[in-house]
N, C-alpha and C positions, 0 to 999 in steps of 0.2 A: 963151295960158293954159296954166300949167304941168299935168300930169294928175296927179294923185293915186294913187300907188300904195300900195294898204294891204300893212302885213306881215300876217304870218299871226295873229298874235294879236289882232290888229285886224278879224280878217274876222267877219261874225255866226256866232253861233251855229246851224247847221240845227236837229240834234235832239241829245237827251239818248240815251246808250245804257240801257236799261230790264232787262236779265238783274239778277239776286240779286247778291250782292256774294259773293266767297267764303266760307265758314266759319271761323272764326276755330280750330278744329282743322286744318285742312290748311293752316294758314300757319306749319307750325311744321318742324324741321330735319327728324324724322323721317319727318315724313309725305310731305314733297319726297323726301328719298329712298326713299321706298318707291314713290311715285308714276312714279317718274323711271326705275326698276329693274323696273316692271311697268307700261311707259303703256299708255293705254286707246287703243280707237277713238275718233278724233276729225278735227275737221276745219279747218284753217286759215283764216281768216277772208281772203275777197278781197283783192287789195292795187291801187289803182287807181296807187299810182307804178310799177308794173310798163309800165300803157299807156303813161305818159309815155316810157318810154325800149325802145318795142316796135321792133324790128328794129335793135337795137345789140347789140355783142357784151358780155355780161357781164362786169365782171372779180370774180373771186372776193375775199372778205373775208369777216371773224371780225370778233365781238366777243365778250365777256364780258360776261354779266349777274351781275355781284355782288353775290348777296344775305348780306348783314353780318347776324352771328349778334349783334346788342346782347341785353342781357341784359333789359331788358324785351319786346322784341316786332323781326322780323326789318326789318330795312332794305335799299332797295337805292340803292347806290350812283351816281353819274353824274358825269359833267363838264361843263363850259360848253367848246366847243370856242375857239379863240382867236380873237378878231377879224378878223386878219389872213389867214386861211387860205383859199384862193382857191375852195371846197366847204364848205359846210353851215359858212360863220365864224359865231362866237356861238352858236350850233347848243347844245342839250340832247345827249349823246349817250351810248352806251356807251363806254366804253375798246376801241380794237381799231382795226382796220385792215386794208390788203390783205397778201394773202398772199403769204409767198414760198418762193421754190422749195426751200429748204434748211429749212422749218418744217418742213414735211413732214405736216401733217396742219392740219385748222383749229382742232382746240382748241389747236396747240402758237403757233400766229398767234394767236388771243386775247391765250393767257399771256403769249407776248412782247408784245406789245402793251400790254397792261396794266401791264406793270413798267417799258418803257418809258417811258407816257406820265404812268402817277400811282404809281409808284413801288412797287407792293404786290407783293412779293415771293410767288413760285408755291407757296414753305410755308403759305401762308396761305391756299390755295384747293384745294375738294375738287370738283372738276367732277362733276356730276349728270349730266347728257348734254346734247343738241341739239333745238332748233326746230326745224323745218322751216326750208329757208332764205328769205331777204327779198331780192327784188330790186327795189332802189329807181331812183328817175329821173334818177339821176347817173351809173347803167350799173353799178352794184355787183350783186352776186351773196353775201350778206350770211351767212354762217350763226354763229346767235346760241348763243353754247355757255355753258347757265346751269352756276352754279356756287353753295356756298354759302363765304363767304367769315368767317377766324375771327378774333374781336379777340383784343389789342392790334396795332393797327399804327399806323404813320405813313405817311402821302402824300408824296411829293416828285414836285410837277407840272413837265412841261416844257415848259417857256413857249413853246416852240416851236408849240405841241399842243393844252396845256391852259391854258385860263386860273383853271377853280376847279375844286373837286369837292366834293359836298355828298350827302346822302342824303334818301330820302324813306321813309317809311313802307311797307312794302308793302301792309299793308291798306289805304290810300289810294290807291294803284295798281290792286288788285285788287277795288276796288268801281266797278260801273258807272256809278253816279250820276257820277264823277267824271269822266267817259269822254266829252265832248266831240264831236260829228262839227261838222267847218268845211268849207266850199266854196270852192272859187274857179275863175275861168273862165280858161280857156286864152289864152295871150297870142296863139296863134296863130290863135284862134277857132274851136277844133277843140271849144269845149264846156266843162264842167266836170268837175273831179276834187272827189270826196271826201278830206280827210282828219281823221285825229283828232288831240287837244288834251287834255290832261291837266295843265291850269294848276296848279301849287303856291305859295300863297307867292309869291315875287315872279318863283319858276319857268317857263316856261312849253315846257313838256314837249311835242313833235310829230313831225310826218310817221312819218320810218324807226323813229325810239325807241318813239313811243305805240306804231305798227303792230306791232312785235315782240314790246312789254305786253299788246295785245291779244292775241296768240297765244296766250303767256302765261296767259292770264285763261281763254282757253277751254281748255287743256292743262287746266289746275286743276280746270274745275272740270266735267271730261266725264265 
């Protein structure tokens, strides 16, 4: 009898995350930059893909959170990673990747990254500053360097890379209701890991990405 393995978006629902949603005044350009230029104490929310990949050597990576200045209300940006890619294929993801030694820094890995992989040129982005970083269970060492990103542009994805890029709202991000916790049980029967889910539309937003949102969410609103 063949065994049934569920994807992630198929796993039940545990619980709902319960905090406020953010204020619809701090989701606006200024207020990130003010917040971003004077951050508060605060504290990073657990990351249970860390135990997955406990006693490997990290490798360092960047992403870019692009938050799109639209002219009704801010958006953030994301890709569908490509099917074919031998890590996180199909994958919800930021734009970015590992780093290398002539970047010289991880927001300047982001930037390349991002022009690389969905085309958005570095004129078009004002970096705010950094997360704390994410270390997921692929053995990444992730640091998520937010940005506010300004229209008009055009995307040119590399299909190498990317398969789409689309945007989500960020007040739908940064409300808890939306904030999803899923389980599932170790293949090696070492137990279960938590992670979050952040379904959109025909979206479904997880692991490294939500966990980052999550950061995110608490940054906002400490």
């Amino acid at each position: 009898m063949t065994k049934l393995i569920l994807t992630p978006e198929h796993l039940p629902i545990h619980s709902i995350a319960d905090e406020a949603a953010i204020d619809a005044d701090r989701l606006t350009p200024e207020w990130l930059r003010q917040r971003f230029s004077s951050p508060p104490i605060w504290t990073p929310e657990s990351n249970n893909e860390e135990l997955m990949a406990a006693g490997r050597v990290f490798r360092p990576a960047s992403v870019l959170i692009p938050i799109v200045m639209r002219e009704k209300e801010l958006t953030l940006l994301l890709t569908e990673r490509a099917a074919h890619l031998q890590q996180h294929a199909g994958q919800i993801s930021f734009p970015g990747g590992r780093f290398e030694f002539a970047d010289g820094s991880a927001a300047e890995t982001a930037l390349r990254e991002t022009e690389e992989e969905v085309g958005l040129p570095r004129s078009h982005i004002d970096i705010l500053g950094a997360l704390p970083d994410y270390k997921t269970g692929t053995g990444y060492q992730v640091s998520p360097i937010v940005s506010l990103v300004k229209p008009p542009f055009v995307t040119i994805t590399d299909p190498g890379e990317v398969a789409s890029v689309f945007e989500v709202p960020l007040a739908f991000l940064m409300n808890a209701r939306h904030h999803q916790r899923r389980v599932f049980q170790m293949p090696d029967g070492s137990g279960s890991r938590m992670f979050y889910a952040m379904p959109y539309q025909d979206r479904f937003i997880w692991g490294a990405t939500a966990g980052m949102l999550r950061n995110l969410f608490h940054f906002l609103r400490a």
